[in-house]
C-alpha angles and dihedrals in degrees: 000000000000123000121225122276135166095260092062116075127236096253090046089047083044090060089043089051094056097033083058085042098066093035102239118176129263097256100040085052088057100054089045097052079043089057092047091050094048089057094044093054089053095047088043082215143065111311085218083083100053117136124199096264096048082067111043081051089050083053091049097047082053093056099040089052103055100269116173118240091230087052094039095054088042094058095050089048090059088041091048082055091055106041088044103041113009102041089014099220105119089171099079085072103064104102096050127084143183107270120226104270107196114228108237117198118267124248120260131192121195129248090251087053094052100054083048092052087048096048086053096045090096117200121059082236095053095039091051090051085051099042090050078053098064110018085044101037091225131169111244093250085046088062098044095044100052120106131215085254092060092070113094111193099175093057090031099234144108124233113225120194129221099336123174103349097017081277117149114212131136139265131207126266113202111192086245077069108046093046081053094053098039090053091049082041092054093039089044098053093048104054086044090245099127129047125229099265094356130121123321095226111022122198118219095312115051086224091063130063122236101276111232091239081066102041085057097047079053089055103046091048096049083049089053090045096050096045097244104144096174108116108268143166132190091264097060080077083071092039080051094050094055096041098052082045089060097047099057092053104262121165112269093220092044082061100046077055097054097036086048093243127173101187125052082211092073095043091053100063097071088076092073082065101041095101090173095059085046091053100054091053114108107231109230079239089065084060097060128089106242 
């Protein structure tokens, strides 16, 4: 994350230190140091100090200002990091708590939306990014971050390293895929645009990956272009993948696999979106003699 400079204190370096330590990602560093610095606005002086009670009212404030549950737990899990690695004084937490966060269900787009969303994409390099989201049910920085070399088309799979968790594992490959990215492959080499064993989508510059801000401004404009006006985001394509999975009978388990889950819980709610499989149930009325 950030290197130490003159402008950043001892205890914040310190944070940065064990946060790069145990090699969080970037991401996952940024919402932490955000939650540190909430807190530190609140107290009006250094978080190392915090009592308790200064947190269970700093809970409270959150909650009394229209704090969002997702926000709310994000922020004490950052602040978790701090008071148990980086201060070492776990104890202060112990009158907050996680608050409920409803699940919602997730977004789906149709088949017939999807193949929309992929003939507006534009460019072979944008439609093939697209096209790795859904028929590979990959997360956006899963997509940005895979390289020529992680396509496997013997096995017909694609490696995908440290995903969600900074866990390997591998993704399908369907031969509608592989003919979309060997056409991207083919148009990408000769207008110079690719490098031998480089990324697989390259941003600007071919030594960089896309980057997923990208990849979702991509994706909104190919669902403008293709008039789909449902609320979307660039991770609904992996909502779609297992969905569509599910619908046409595929193993549960075969699809945790596939989506990297490690817990059969987050698979199964797709099934309250499959309408296909709910259409093809026989209602016990249906039964009756009426």
């Amino acid at each position: 994350m950030a290197k130490s400079n003159k402008s950043v204190s001892p205890l914040r370096q310190r944070m940065i230190d064990d946060l790069t330590l145990r090699k969080l990602n970037e991401k996952t560093q940024v919402q932490y140091i955000r939650a540190v610095v909430r807190l530190t606005r609140y107290l009006g002086r250094s978080p190392d100090t915090a009592t308790a009670e200064d947190l269970r009212l700093f809970q409270l404030h959150m909650a009394e200002t229209g704090v969002s549950n997702i926000t709310i737990n994000t922020t004490l899990t950052g602040l978790k990091f701090f008071f148990t690695h980086t201060t070492d004084t776990p104890e202060v937490l112990k009158r907050v708590q996680r608050v409920y966060e409803p699940r919602k269900l997730p977004a789906v787009l149709t088949a017939q939306e999807v193949t929309r969303l992929l003939d507006a994409a534009g460019s072979l390099r944008n439609k093939a990014a697209l096209s790795i989201s859904y028929g590979s049910g990959l997360r956006a920085s899963e997509v940005c971050h895979l390289k020529i070399s992680d396509i496997d088309s013997e096995r017909m799979i694609l490696q995908v390293e440290e995903g969600k968790g900074q866990r390997d594992r591998y993704a399908m490959l369907s031969p509608t895929m592989l003919n979309i990215l060997r056409a991207w492959y083919r148009d990408g080499l000769a207008k110079r645009k690719l490098l031998p064993g480089g990324w697989l989508f390259p941003g600007q510059q071919p030594v960089n990956p896309i980057s997923t801000r990208q990849l979702n401004r991509i994706f909104h404009l190919a669902c403008v272009d293709a008039g789909i006006d449902k609320t979307v985001c660039l991770h609904s394509l992996r909502h779609s993948f297992a969905t569509h999975l599910l619908e046409q009978h595929v193993d549960i388990r075969v699809i945790q696999v596939l989506l990297g889950h490690k817990r059969i819980a987050n698979t199964m709610r797709y099934s309250h979106v499959a309408t296909n499989l709910l259409k093809e149930v026989k209602g016990p009325l249906e039964y009756l003699n009426l």
